[in-house]
C-alpha positions in Angstrom: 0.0 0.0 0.0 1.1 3.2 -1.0 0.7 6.6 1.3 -0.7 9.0 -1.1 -2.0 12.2 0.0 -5.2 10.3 -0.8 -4.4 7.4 1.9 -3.5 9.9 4.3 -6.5 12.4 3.8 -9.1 9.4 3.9 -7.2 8.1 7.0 -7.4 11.7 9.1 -11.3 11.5 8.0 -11.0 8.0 9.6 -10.3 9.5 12.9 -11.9 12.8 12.3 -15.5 10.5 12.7 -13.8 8.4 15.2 -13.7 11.2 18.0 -17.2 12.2 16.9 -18.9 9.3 17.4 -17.0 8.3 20.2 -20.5 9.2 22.6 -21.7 6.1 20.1 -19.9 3.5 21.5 -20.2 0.6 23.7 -23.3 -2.4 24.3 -25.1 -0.1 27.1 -25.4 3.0 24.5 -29.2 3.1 22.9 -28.2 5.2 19.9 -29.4 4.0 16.6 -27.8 0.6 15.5 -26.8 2.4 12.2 -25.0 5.2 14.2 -23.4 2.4 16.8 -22.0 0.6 13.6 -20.3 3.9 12.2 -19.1 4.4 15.8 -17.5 0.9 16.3 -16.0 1.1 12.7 -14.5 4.2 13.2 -13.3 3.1 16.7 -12.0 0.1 14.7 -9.8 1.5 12.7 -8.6 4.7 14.3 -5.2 3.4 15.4 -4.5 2.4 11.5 -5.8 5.5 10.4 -3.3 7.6 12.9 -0.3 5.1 11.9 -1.1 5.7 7.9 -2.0 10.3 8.6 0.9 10.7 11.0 3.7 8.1 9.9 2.6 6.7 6.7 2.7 3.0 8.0 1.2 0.2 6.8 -0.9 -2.1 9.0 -2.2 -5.7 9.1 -5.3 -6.0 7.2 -6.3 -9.5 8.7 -6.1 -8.2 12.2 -8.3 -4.9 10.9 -11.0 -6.9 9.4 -11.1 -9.0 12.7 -11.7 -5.9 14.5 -14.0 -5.1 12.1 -15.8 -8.0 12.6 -15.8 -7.7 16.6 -17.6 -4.6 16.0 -20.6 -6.1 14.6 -20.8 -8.8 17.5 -20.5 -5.8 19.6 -23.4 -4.1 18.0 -25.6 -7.1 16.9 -26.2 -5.9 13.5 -24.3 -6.2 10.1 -22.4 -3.7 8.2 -23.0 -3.9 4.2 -20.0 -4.4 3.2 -20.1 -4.2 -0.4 -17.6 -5.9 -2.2 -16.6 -7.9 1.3 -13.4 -5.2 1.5 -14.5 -5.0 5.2 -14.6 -8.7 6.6 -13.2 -11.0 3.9 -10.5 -13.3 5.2 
């Protein structure tokens, strides 16, 4: 994976929604299952997004898409995942 300017500006969005959603997260919270999901996701992935923005690292993919994957357990619902980018293993 190349660190484009485009890697990096999709990653600081990343964890630009990550710290807005952050009142989103958790199995107690009784926000909307569709705003839960974006939280988790974000919360997912916000470490790899600050390693791609700030150091323009790579990062395991298998160990993202099994965080992904916790998330929905977490939430009880299923993201759509179009083209299986998200969960495939």
């Amino acid at each position: 994976m190349t660190n484009t300017e485009h890697a990096r500006l999709m990653a600081a969005a990343v964890y630009e929604i990550r710290l807005l959603l952050s009142d989103h997260l958790g199995t107690a919270c009784n926000s909307d299952p569709c705003v839960r999901l974006a939280a988790h996701l974000a919360y997912a992935l916000h470490n790899d997004a600050l390693a791609v923005f700030e150091r323009d690292e790579e990062f395991d993919l298998n160990d993202a898409r099994k965080r992904i994957r916790a998330a929905e357990q977490i939430v009880g619902e299923r993201y759509a995942d179009n083209g299986g980018h998200l969960t495939r293993e």
